[in-house]
C-alpha positions in Angstrom: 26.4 23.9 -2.9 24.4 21.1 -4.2 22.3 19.5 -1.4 22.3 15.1 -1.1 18.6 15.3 -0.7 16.2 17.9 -2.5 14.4 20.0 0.4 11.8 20.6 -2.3 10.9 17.1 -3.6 12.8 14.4 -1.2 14.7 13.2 -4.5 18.4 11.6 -4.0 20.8 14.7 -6.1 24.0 13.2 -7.3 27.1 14.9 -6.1 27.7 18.3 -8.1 24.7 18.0 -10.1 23.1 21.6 -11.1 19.6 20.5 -10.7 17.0 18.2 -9.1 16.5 15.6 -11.6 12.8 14.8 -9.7 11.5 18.6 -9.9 14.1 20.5 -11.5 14.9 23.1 -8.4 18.3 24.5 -8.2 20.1 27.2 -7.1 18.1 30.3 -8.5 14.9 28.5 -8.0 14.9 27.2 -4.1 18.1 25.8 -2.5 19.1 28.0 0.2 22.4 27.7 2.2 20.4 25.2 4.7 19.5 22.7 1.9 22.1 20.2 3.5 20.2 19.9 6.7 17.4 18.8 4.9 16.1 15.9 7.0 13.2 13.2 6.3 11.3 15.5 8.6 10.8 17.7 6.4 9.4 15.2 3.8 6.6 14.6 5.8 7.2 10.8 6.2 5.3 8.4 8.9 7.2 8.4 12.1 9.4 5.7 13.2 6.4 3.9 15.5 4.2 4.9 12.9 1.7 1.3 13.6 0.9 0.0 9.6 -2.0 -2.7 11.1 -3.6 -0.2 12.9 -3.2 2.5 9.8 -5.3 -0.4 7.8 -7.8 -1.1 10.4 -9.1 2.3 10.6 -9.0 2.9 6.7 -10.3 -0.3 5.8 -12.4 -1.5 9.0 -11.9 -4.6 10.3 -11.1 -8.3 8.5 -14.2 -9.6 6.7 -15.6 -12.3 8.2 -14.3 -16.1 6.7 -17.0 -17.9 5.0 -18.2 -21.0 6.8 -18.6 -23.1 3.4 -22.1 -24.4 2.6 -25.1 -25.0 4.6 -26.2 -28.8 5.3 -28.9 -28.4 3.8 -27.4 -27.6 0.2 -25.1 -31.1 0.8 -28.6 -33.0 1.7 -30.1 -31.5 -1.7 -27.3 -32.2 -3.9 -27.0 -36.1 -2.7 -31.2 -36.5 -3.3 -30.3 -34.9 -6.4 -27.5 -37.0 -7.4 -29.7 -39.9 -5.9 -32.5 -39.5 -7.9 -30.6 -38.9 -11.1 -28.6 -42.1 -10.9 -31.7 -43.9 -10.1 -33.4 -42.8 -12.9 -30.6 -43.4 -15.2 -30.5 -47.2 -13.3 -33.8 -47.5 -14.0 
């Protein structure tokens, strides 16, 4: 009897199909009697409380930091700059 769910692979089997169309198992090659009762258990799927921002957090560490924009002293430095070349060209 053709299974709804592969037990081997986790693939959706249409109804009265001879094979798995994700890994090819059938009934010579691994469907046992059982194959029905085939749950996502068996898949070895994240649990339902399974915590995705934590999950990143340890894989990834934490959120880099935001950066601040430029340092005052890089605004003063362009406006001399911008200063001195409009006076020049003034002048």
């Amino acid at each position: 009897m053709t299974p709804e769910i592969c037990p081997n692979c986790g693939e959706d089997v249409p109804r009265n199909a001879r094979a798995c169309p994700g890994c090819g198992a059938d009934e010579s090659t691994g469907w046992a009697e059982d194959a029905q009762q085939a749950t996502t258990a068996d898949l070895g799927l994240p649990d339902e409380d399974f915590d995705y921002d934590k999950f990143v957090k340890r894989e990834f560490g934490p959120a880099s930091p935001k950066p601040q924009g430029l340092h005052w002293f890089w605004w003063v430095l362009a406006i001399l700059l911008l200063t001195a070349i409009l006076l020049t060209w003034i002048l």
